[in-house]
N, C-alpha and C positions, 0 to 999 in steps of 0.2 A: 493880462486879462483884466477887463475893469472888474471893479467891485459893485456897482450899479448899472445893472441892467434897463431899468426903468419898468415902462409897463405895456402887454401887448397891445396892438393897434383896435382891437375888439375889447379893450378891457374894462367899458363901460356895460358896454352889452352884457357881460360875462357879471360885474357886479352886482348888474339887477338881479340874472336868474339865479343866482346865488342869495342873494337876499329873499327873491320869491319863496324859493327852495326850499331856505332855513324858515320863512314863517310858515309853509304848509306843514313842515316835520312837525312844530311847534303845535299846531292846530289841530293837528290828526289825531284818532282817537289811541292810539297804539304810543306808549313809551318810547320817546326819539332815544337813533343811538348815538353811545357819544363814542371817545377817541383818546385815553392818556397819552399827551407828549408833555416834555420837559421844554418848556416856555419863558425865555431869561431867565433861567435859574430856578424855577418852579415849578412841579406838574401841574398841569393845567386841564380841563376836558373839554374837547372842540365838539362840535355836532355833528353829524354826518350825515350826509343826501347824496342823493344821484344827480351824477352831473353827464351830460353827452360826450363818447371818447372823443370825436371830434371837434369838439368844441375846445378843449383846453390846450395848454400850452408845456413842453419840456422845458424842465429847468435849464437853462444856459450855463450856468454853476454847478452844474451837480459835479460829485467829485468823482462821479461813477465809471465817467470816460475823460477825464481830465488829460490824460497820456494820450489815450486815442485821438483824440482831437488833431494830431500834428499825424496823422494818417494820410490823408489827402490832401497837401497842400490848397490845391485851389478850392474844396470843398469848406476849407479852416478857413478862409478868405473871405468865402461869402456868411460864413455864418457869424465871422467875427463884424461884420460890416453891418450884416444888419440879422439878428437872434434872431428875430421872430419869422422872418421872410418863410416864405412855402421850402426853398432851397434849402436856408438854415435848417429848421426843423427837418428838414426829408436825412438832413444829415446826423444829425442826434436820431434819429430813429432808427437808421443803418446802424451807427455805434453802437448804441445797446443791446443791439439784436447778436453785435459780434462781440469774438472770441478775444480778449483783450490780450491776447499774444501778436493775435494774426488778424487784424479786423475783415480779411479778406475770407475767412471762414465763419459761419454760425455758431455762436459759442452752445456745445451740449447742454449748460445750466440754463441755457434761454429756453431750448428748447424743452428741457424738463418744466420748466415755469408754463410756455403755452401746453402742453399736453396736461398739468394740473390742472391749468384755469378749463382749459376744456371740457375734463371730467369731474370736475368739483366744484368750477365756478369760483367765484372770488370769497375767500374767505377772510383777510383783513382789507380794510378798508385805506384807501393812498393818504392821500396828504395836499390841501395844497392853500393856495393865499385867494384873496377876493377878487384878486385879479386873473384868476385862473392857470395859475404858473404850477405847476405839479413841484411839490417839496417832497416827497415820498411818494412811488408808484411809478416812476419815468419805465421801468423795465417792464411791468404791471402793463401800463398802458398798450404798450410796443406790441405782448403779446397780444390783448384785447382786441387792438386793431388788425393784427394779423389774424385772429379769427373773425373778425366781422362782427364783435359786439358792439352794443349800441352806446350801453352806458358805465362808469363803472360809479364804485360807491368810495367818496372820499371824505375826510373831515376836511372841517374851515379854520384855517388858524385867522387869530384878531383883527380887527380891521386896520391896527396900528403896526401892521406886521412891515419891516422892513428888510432890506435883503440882508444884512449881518443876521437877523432871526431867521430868514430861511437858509441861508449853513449851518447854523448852528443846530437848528432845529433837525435838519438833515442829518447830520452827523451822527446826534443822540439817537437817531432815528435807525442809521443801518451802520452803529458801533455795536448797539445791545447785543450779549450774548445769545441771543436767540434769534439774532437776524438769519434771513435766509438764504440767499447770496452776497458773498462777500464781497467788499470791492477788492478789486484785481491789487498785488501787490504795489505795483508804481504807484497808483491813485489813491493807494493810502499814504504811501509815503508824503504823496503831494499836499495831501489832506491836512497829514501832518506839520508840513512846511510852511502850510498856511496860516495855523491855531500859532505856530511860535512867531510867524512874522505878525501877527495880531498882536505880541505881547504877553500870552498868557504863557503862567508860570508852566514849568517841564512838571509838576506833580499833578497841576491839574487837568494837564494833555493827556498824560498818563492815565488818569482814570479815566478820562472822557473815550478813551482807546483801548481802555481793558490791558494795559500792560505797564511796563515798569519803567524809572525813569534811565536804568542804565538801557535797556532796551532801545529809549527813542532817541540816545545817546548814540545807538548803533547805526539806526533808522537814519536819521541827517548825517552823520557821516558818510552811508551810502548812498545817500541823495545825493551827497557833495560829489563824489565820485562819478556817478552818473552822469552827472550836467558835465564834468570837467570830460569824462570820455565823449558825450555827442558835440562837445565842442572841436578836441582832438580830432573829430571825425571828418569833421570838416573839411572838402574841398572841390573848389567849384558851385557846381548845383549839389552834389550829394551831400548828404551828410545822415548818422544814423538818429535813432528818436530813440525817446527815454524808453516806449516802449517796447525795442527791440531786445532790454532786460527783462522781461517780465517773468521769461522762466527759472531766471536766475538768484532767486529767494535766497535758498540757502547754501550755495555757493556763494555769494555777497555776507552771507551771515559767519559763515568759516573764513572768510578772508580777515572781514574785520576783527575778527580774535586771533587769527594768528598774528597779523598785523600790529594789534597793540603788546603781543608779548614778544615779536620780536622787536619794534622799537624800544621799549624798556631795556631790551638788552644792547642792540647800534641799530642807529637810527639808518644810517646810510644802506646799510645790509637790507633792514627792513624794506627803505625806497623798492630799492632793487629787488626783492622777493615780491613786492607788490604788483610792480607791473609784469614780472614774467607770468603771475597770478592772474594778472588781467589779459595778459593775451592768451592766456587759458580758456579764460572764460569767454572770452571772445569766439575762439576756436568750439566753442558748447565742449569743450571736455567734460567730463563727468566728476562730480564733486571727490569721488573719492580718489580718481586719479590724481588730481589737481593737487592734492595732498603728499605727494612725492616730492613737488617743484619745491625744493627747500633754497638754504641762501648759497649753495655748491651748485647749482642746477646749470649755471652755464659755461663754467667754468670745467664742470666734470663730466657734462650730458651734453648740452646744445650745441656750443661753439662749433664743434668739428663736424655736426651734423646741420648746422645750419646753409643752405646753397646762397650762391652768389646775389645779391641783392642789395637796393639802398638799405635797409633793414643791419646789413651787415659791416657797415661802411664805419672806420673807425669814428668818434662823436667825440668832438672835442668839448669839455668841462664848461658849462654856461662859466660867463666869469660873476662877482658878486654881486649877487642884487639890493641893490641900493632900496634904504626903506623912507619913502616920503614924509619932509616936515621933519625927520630925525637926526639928518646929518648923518648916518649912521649905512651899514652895509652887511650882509649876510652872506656866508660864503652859498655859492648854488651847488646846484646836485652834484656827486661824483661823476668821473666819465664813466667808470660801470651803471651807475643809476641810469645815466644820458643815453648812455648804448641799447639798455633796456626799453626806456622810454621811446626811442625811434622805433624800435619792432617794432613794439603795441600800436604806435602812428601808424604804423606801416598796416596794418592788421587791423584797423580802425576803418583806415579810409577804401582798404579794398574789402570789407563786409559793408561798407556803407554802400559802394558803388553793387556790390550785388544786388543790396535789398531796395535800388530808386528803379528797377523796373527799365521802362523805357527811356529814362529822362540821361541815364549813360551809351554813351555810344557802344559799336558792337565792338571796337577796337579797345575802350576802357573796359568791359565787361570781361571781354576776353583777358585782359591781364590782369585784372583785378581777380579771376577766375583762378587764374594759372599762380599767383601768389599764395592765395589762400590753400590751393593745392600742396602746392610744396613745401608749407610754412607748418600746413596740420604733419605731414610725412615726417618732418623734425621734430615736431611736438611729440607725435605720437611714440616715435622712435626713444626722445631719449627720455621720456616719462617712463618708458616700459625700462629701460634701461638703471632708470633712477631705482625705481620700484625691487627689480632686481639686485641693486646693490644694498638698499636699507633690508631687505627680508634675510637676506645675509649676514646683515651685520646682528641681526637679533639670534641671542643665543639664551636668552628664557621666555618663556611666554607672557605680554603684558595682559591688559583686562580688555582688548577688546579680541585678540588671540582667545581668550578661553568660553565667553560669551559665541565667536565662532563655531568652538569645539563642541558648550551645550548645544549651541543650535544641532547641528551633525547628528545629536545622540537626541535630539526631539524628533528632529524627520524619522529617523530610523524609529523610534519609539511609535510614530505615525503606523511607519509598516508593519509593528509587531504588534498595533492594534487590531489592523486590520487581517491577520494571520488568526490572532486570538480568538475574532470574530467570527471567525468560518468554523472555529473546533471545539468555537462557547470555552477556551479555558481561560479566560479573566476573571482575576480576583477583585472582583470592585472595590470590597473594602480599602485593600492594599492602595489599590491605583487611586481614590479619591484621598487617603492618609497624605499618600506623593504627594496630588495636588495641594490639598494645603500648607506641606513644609513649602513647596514650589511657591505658591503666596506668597508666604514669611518669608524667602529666603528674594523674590524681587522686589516688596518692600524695603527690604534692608539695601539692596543694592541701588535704587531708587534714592534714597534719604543719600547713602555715599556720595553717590554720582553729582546728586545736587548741590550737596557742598565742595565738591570738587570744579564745577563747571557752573559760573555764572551765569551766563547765557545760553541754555540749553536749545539744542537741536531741535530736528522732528522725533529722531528718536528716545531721546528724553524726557521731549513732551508729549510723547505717548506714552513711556512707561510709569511717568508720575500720573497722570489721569490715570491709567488701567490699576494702579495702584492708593488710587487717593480713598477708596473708602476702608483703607487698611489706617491710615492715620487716625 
């Protein structure tokens, strides 16, 4: 994607009434309003005016649909050719409007955003350059237009504004903690990808992204992974898109930590638990099942429940790969790594051929169908399989065993509220006492957990927020 855009084909037009705009705010009897953004490095206060929804321009850059962009092939065509054309924009305005899993549905949170603006109107003010390019409000707009307002209210960043200030400026813009919709997880990632191939340092990403640096540590690794699978995915016309991960947050986030504690312990084991991990995730297993598939998984589970297939076909050992300029040579994957590796190919390119619609014929659809069928049927089979031989093997209870067992005895405590209810016998004192050992006793468990687990889950990072004002 270029890094300069240039400038709309109206964008003189557009500077005058911009100009005009800002010296009426300035002339009016009423206090103009302004707009803190963070501007090279500085908070800065822009002005704010009404400008026409029609009149202005979707950022080409915004990181909002960065992913979605490779939705529509020919649609990404036209708009890569020419940004500003009627096509281009008609196509950022689709994107926004959709679900960044499935751009072929209306994303809910769009929908919440136009039913706000409807009943409330616009309450913060967009964003954009003198050239009319929206730097903040692209989503803003989309609804705007889809109810038929006329104008919305935006501030004006500098006249020296250039496109590195309008990412940057963007970013600061919908990273703050109190932004309102978030971008979609790919689109940060990419976001992110972007700020390191700029050069800047991982502490100052970090902050700029509200998180930590082992975190974006995490982050690019599973970008790396990503690209390396729609590459895999590849064949023919099909192939899959970054965004066909987008549900897969935290599944991506448990991989990458099982991953670096099992390399620490063999590397080649690791490989191989990897990709059987990723045809997991492929198959949309669910995160907690996914957690069965250990480094025994095919050896103990799959192999004999796997059906006849290339998938299955013995895979002979890449031989070394030579490292350029070195003189030198690396041994390649093991054949168990390799064996694994062809599944997941295997399993790549028939969810790819699913998800290209028409552009596969009825003859690939149909087997790329009848694959994926058979391959979940194995999956399923010997994960349930797995699962039942680890709960067996356990013969004391760990900590997420007896977190279980409370939960069990809170439901039930639910219904012997609701019993108490009907015959008035609760002792409130008693039961409010409970609750706050109950407090004290998930703070403590909270501060454990977190030194225990570097990179905390969702469930983690909910029970240190529900607990943070115990610190």
């Amino acid at each position: 994607m270029p890094t300069d855009f240039g400038v709309p084909p109206t964008a003189n037009e557009i500077r005058a009434k911009v100009e005009q705009r800002l010296e009426d705010a300035r002339s009016g009897d009423s206090v103009p309003e302004t707009l803190r953004v963070e501007f090279r490095g500085r908070p800065i206060h822009v002005e704010v005016i009404d400008m026409p929804v029609d009149g202005l321009y979707y950022n080409p850059a915004t990181h909002r649909v960065s992913a979605q962009r490779a939705y529509d092939p020919a649609q990404e065509e036209a708009l890569t050719k020419d940004h500003w054309s009627e096509s281009g924009q008609g196509y950022l305005h689709q994107l926004l409007m959709a679900k960044p899993s499935d751009p072929h549905q209306r994303d809910p949170d769009f929908e919440k955003l136009r039913q706000s603006l409807q009943d409330h109107r616009q309450n913060e003010p967009g964003l954009i350059s003198r050239d009319g390019v929206l730097v903040n409000g692209n989503t803003r707009r989309a609804a705007l237009k889809e109810l038929g307002v006329q104008s919305i209210r935006v501030g004006v960043l500098p006249a020296s504004c250039t496109w590195d200030d309008i990412r940057s400026v963007e970013l600061s813009l919908q990273l703050r903690p109190d932004r309102r919709r978030e971008y979609s997880y790919i689109n940060r990632l990419m976001a992110i990808e972007e700020q390191i191939q700029q050069g800047l340092p991982l502490a100052a990403i970090a902050k700029l992204f509200h998180t930590s640096t082992p975190a974006l540590e995490r982050d690019t690794w599973v970008l790396g992974q990503l690209r390396d699978l729609v590459k895999r995915s590849e064949q023919g016309r099909t192939k899959l898109r970054l965004m066909d991960f987008e549900d897969a947050q935290e599944r991506f986030a448990e991989l990458y930590r099982t991953y670096a504690k099992e390399k620490a312990k063999d590397k080649e084991k690791a490989d191989t638990l990897l990709e059987y991990r990723l045809a997991a995730i492929v198959l949309d297993v669910a995160k907690t099942d996914i957690r069965f598939i250990r480094t025994d998984f095919r050896e103990n589970y799959l192999a004999h429940r796997l059906p006849e297939g290339p998938w299955d076909m013995p895979a002979e050992s890449p031989k070394a790969v030579s490292i350029p300029g070195l003189n030198r040579s690396v041994p390649g994957p093991s054949s168990e790594t390799a064996k694994a590796r062809a599944l997941t190919d295997a399993l790549l390119r028939a969810k790819a051929t699913q998800n290209s619609g028409t552009t596969a014929t009825p003859e690939e659809m149909a087997e790329a169908n009848r694959s994926m069928t058979l391959l979940e049927k194995a999956f399923d089979e010997s994960i349930d399989a797995a699962e039942d031989a680890i709960r067996k093997q356990k013969k004391r209870l760990v900590a997420p065993d007896r977190i279980i067992a409370a939960v069990d005895d809170l439901q039930q405590c639910v219904t012997d509220l609701v019993l108490a209810r009907g015959n008035n016998s609760l002792d409130e004192g008693a039961f409010d006492d409970t609750l706050i050992v109950l407090r004290q006793t998930l703070a403590k468990l909270s501060a454990e957990a977190s030194k225990s687990i570097q990179l905390p889950g969702e469930g983690l990072s909910w029970l240190r927020e529900a607990v943070a004002d115990q610190r």
